[in-house]
C-alpha positions as CSV (number, residue, x, y, z in Angstrom):
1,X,102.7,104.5,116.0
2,X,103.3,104.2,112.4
3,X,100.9,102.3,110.9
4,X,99.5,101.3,107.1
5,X,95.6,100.9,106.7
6,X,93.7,98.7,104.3
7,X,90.4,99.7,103.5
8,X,89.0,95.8,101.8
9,X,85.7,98.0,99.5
10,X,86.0,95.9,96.4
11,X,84.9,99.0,94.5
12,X,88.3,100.6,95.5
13,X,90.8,98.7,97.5
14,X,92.8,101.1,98.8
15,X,96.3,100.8,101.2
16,X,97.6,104.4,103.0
17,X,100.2,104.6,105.1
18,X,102.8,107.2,106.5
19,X,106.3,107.5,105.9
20,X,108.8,108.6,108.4
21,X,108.4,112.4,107.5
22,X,104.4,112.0,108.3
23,X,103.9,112.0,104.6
24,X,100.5,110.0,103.5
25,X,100.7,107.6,100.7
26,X,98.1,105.8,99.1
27,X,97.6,103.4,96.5
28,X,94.0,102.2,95.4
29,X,92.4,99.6,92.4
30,X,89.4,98.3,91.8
31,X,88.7,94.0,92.1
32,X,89.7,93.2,88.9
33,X,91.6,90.1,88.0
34,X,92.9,89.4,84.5
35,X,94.4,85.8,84.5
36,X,96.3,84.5,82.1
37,X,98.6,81.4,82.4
38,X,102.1,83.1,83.0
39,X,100.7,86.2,84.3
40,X,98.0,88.2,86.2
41,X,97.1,91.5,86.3
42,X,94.9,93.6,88.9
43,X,92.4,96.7,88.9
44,X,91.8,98.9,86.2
45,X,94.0,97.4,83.5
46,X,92.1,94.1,83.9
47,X,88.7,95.9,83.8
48,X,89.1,97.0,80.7
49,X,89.7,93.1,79.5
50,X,86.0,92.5,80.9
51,X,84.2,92.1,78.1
52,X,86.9,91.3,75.8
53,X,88.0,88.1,77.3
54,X,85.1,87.6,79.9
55,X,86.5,83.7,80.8
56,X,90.2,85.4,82.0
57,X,88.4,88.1,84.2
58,X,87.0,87.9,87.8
59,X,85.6,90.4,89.6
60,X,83.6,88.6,92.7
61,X,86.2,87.4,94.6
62,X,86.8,89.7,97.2
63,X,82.8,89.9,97.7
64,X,82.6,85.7,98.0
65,X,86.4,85.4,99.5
66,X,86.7,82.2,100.0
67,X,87.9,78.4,98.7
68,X,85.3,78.4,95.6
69,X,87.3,76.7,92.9
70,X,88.1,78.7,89.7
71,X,88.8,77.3,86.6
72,X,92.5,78.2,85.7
73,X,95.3,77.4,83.8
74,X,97.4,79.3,85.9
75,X,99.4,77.2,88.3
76,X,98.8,80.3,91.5
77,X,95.2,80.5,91.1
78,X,93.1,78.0,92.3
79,X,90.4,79.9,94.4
80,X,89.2,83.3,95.2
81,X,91.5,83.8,98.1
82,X,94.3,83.2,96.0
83,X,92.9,85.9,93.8
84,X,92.9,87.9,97.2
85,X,96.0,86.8,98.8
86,X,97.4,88.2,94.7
87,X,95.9,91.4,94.9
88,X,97.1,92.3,98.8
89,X,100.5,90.9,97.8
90,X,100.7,93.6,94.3
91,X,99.0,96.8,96.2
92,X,102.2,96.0,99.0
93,X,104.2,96.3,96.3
94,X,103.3,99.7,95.5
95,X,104.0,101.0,98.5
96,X,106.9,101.4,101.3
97,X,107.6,97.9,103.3
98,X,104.8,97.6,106.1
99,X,103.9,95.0,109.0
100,X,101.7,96.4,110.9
101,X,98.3,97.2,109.7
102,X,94.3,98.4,110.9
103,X,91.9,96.7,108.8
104,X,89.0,98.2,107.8
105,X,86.4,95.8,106.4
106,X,82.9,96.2,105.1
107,X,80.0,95.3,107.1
108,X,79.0,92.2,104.9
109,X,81.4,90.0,105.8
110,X,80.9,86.8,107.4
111,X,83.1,85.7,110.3
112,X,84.0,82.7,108.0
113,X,85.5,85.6,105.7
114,X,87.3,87.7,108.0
115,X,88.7,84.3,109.9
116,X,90.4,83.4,106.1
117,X,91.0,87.3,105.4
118,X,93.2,87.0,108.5
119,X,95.0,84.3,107.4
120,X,95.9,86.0,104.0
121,X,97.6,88.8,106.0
122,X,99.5,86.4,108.4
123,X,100.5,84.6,104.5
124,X,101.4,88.3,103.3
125,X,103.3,88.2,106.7
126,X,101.5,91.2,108.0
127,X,100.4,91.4,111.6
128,X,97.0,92.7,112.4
129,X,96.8,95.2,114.6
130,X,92.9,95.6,114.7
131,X,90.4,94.8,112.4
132,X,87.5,97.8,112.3
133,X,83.7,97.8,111.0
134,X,84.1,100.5,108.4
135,X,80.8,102.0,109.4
136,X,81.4,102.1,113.0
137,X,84.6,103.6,111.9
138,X,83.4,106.7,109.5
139,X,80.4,107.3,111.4
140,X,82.1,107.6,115.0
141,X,83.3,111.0,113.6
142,X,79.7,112.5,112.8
143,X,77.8,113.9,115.9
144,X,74.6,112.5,115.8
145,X,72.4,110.5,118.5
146,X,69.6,108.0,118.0
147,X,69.5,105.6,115.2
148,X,71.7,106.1,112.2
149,X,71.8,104.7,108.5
150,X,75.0,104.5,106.5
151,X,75.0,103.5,102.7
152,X,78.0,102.6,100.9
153,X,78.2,100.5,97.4
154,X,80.9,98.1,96.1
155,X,81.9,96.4,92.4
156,X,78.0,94.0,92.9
157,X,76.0,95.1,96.0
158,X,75.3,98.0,98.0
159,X,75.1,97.9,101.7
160,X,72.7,99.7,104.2
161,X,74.1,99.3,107.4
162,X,71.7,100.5,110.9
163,X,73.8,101.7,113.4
164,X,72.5,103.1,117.2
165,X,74.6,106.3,118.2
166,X,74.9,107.9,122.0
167,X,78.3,107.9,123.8
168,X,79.1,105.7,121.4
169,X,78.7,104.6,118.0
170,X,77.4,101.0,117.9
171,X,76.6,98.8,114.7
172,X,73.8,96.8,114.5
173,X,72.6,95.3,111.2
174,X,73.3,96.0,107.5
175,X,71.0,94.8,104.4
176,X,72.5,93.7,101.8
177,X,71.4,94.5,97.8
178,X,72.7,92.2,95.5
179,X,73.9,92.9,92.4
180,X,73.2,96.5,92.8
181,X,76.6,97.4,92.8
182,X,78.5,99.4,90.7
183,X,80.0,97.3,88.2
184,X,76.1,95.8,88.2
185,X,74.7,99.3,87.3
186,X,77.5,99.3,84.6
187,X,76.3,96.0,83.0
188,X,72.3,97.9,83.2
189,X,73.2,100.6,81.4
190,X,75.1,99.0,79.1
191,X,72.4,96.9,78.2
192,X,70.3,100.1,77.9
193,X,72.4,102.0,75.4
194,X,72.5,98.8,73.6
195,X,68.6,99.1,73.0
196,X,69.4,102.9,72.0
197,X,71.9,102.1,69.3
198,X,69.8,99.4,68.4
199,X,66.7,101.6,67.8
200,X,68.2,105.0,66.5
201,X,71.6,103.1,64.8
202,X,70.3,99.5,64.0
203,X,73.3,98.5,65.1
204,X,73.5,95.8,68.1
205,X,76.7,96.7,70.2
206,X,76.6,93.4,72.0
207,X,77.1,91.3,68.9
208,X,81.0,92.1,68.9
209,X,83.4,91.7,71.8
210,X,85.6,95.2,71.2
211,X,82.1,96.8,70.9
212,X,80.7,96.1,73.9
213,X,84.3,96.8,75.9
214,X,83.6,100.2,74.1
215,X,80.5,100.9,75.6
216,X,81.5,99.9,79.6
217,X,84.6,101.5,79.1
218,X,82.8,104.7,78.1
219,X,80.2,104.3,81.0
220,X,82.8,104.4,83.6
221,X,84.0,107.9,82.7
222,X,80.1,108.8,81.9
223,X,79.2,108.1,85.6
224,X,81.2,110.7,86.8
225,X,78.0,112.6,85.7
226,X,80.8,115.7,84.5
227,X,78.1,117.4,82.1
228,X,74.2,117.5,81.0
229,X,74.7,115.2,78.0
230,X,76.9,112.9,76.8
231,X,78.1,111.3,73.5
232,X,78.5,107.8,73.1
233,X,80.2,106.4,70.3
234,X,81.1,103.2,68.6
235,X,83.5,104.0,65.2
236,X,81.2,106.4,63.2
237,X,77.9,105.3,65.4
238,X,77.1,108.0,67.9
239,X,73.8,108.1,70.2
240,X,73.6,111.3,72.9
241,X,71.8,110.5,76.1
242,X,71.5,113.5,78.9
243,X,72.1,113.3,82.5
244,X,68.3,113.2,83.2
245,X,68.2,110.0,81.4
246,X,70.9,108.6,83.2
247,X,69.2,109.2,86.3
248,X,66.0,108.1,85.4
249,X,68.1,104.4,84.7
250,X,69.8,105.0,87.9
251,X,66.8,105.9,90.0
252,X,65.1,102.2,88.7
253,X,68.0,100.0,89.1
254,X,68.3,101.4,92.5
255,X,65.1,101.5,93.1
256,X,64.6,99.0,96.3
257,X,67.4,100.8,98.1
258,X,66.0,104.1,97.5
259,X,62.6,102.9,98.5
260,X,64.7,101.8,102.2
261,X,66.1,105.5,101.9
262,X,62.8,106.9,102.0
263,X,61.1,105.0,104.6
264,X,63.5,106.1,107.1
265,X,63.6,109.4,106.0
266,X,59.9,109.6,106.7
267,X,60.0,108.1,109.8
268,X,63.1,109.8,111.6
269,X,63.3,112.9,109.5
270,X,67.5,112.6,109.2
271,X,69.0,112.5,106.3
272,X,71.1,109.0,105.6
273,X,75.0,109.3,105.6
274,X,76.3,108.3,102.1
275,X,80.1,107.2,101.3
276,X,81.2,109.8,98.3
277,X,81.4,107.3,95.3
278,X,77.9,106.4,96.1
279,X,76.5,109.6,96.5
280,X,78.0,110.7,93.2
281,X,75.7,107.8,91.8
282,X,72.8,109.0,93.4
283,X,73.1,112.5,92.7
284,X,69.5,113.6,90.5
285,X,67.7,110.4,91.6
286,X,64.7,110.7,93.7
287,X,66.5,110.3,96.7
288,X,69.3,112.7,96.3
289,X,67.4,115.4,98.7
290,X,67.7,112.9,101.5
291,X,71.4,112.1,101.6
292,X,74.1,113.6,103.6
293,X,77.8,112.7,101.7
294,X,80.7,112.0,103.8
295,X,83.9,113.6,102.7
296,X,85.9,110.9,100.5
297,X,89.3,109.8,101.9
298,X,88.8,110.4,105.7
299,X,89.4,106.8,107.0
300,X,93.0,106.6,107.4
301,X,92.3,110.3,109.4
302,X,90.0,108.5,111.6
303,X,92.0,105.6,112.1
304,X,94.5,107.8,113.6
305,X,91.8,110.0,115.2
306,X,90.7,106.6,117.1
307,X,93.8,105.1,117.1
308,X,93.8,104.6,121.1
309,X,90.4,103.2,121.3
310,X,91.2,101.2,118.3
311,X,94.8,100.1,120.2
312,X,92.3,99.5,123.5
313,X,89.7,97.2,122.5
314,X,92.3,95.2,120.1
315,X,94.5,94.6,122.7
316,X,91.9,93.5,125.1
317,X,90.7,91.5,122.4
318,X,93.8,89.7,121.3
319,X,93.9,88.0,124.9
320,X,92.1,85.5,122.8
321,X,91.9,86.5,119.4
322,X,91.6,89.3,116.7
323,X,87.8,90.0,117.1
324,X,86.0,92.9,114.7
325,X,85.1,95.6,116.5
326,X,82.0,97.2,116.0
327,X,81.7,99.9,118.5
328,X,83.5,103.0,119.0
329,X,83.4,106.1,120.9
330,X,81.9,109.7,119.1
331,X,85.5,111.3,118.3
332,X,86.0,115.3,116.7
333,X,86.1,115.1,112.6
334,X,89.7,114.7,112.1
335,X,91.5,118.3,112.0
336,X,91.6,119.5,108.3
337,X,95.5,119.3,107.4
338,X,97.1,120.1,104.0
339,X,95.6,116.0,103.0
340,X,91.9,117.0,103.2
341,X,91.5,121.1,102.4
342,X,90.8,119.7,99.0
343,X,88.4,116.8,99.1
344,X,86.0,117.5,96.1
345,X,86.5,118.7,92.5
346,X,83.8,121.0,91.0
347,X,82.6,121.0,87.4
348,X,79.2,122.1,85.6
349,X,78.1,122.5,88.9
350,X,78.3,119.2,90.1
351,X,81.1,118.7,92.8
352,X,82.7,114.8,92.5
353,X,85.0,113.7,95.1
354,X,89.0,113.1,94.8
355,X,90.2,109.9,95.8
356,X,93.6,108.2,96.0
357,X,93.2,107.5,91.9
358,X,94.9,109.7,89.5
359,X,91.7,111.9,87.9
360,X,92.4,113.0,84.1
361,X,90.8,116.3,82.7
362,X,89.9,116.2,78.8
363,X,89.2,119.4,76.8
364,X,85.8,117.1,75.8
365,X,83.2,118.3,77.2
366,X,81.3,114.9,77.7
367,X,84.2,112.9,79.4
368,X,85.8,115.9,81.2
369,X,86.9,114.2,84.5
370,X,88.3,110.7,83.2
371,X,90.0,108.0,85.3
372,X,91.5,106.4,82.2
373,X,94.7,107.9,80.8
374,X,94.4,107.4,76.3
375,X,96.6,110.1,75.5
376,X,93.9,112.1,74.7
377,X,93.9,114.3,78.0
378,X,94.9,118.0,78.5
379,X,96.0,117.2,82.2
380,X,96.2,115.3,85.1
381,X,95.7,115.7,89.3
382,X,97.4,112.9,91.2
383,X,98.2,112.7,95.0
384,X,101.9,113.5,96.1
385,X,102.6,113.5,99.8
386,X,99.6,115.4,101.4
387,X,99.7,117.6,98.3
388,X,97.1,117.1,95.3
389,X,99.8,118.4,92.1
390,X,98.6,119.5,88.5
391,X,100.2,118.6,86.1
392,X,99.6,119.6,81.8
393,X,99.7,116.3,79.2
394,X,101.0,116.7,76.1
395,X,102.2,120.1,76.0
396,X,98.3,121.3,75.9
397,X,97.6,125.0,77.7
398,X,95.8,124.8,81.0
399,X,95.8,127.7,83.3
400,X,95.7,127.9,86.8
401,X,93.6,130.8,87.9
402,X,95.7,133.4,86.0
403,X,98.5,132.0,85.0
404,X,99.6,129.4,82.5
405,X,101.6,126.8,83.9
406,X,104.6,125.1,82.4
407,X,105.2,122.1,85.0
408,X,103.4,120.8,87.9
409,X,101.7,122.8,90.7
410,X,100.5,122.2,94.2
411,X,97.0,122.8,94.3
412,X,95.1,124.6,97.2
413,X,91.2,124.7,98.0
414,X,89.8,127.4,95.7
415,X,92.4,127.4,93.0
416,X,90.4,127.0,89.4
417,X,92.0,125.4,86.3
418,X,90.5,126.1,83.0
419,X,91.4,124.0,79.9
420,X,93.5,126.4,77.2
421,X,91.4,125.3,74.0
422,X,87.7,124.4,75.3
423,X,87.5,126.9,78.2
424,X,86.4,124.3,80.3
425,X,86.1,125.3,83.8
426,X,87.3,123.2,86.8
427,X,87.4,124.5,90.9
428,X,89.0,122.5,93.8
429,X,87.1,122.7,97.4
430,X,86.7,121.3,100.7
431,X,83.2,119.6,101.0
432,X,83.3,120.6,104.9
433,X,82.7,124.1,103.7
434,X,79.8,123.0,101.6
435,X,78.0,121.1,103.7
């Protein structure tokens, strides 16, 4: 069965499907809505209009789907599911024409949500072959017994979800953190390095709207946590924070969930499953010791890897109606295939993992791995097929372990790339073989 997967993390909305060759294709943004009166425009693009134009720009509504009223001259917006309804309706675009599809929604959903989210996809004329706990799903593949925590973030809460694990996997609560998601931490910080350039620049970033877009913008790339310091700068004011700082601000804005982390820790002595773009967060806080990362990427494997189950209990559910299922059987981690040998990029010995998104390597030391293409980077790694492909920007040198290359490359697990003019250092791997 050919089918397309949606994965519904506001953080990164992400669609994958397979072509007729067995190909994998994915497209991925983050819940960003511009709106403007003739025109709307999704993900990163309208991120980057945040602060700029904070009225046109909503970023909640995949967290609060639903019928709350927004205030919109645009005749095709009146409430967040038409923001949602939008979104589905531009990442389909993207990609080959599908009708059947697994969703794969996050745990804090209400039944009021995924009853409306349902709807959506029978408006995007898209039939629903199974809806899927996306906890229950990641952590059927992970061969542990007894009680089981899984943490996972999105763009203004994080989640820890409890889940009890024998012959099967089978979900039972998850605690919500409000705003203590990532585009939350974004706003702390920002406010933070606003107190820095106030104190050591006398300058107050806040006071002017291109400013302050400055400042998140730069935070985004910053949290990929690529080097020991970093640079921020605003025209011809610079401050330089280092990664220790960042972590200390990290480690307190987290600092209830990390508390949870602890306690249950201590009491079962297991380390707690993290999704990858959460445990990049987390990485130097107190807590880092204590989490296990799971391998970025691996849903649409493990869709397929449960794909009869999944088939089974939908079809014994649709005698009624579409019902989420949260309960699966313990299957094998998905055989590694050419998609997953590389899962993790390595630099300054920090690994961060590869996602659907197109990742940008600078020759600056500070925003080395960039998810924002300025024309000012060396080269780029983007997803082709199953294939992760190198490719050099701007005629700049980059070599791939020996030799200099000219136009694109495949990319295998162990290959290194080093930037021609700063030396930087970058090495692909497979986090199975790390962990």
């Amino acid at each position: 069965m050919n089918i397309t997967v949606i994965e519904c993390n506001d953080s990164q909305l992400t669609l994958t499907q397979r072509d007729a060759n067995g190909d994998q294709h994915c497209v991925s943004e983050p819940g960003f809505a511009y709106v403007e009166h003739h025109e709307i425009i999704f993900g990163e693009p309208a991120r980057l209009q945040a602060q700029l134009n904070p009225a046109a720009v909503y970023s909640h509504y995949w967290q609060r789907l639903g019928y709350q009223d927004i205030v919109s001259d645009n005749p095709n917006v009146r409430h967040y599911a038409d923001l949602v309804y939008l979104q589905l309706q531009h990442l389909l675009s993207l990609v080959e024409p599908c009708e059947e599809v697994v969703l794969v929604v996050p745990p804090s959903f209400s039944a009021a949500q995924l009853s409306l989210l349902l709807g959506i996809m029978q408006s995007c004329q898209l039939k629903v072959l199974a809806m899927v706990n996306s906890v229950v799903l990641v952590m059927s593949s992970r061969q542990s017994t007894g009680q089981q925590i899984w943490l996972d973030i999105g763009l203004h809460h994080s989640e820890c979800s409890r889940l009890n694990s024998g012959e099967k996997i089978i979900f039972d609560r998850v605690d919500t953190y409000s705003e203590q998601g990532i585009y939350s931490l974004i706003c702390h910080l920002a406010r933070w390095l606003n107190q820095l350039f106030i104190s050591q620049c006398r300058f107050d970033t806040s006071l002017a709207a291109d400013s302050e877009q400055s400042i998140y913008s730069q935070l985004s790339n910053i949290l990929a946590k690529s080097t020991s310091s970093y640079r921020i700068s605003i025209g011809d004011r610079e401050i330089t924070i280092k990664r220790q700082q960042l972590n200390q601000q990290i480690d307190i804005f987290f600092n209830d969930l990390i508390a949870a982390v602890q306690r249950f820790s201590d009491h079962s002595g297991n380390k707690v499953a993290i999704s990858a773009r959460f445990a990049t967060l987390l990485s130097g806080t107190r807590c880092a010791d204590l989490l296990a990362p799971v391998p970025a990427a691996l849903t649409y494997g493990q869709v397929l890897n449960q794909l009869n189950n999944i088939s089974q209990l939908a079809t014994a559910e649709r005698k009624t109606s579409i019902s989420l299922i949260t309960e699966l059987p313990l299957a094998a981690v998905p055989p590694v295939t050419s998609a997953s040998t590389i899962s993790h990029i390595v630099f300054n010995g920090q690994a961060y993992p590869l996602t659907c998104q197109t990742l940008f390597l600078s020759d600056i030391e500070n925003q080395a791995l960039r998810v924002i293409n300025d024309g000012c980077n060396v080269a780029e790694i983007k997803k082709v097929g199953l294939q992760w492909q190198l490719s050099c920007l701007n005629d700049h040198k980059v070599v791939l372990g020996q030799s200099v290359i000219a136009q694109s490359r495949v990319l295998s697990c162990g290959d290194e790339i080093t930037l021609g003019q700063s030396n930087l250092s970058f090495t692909l791997i497979n986090v199975h073989q790390e962990l």
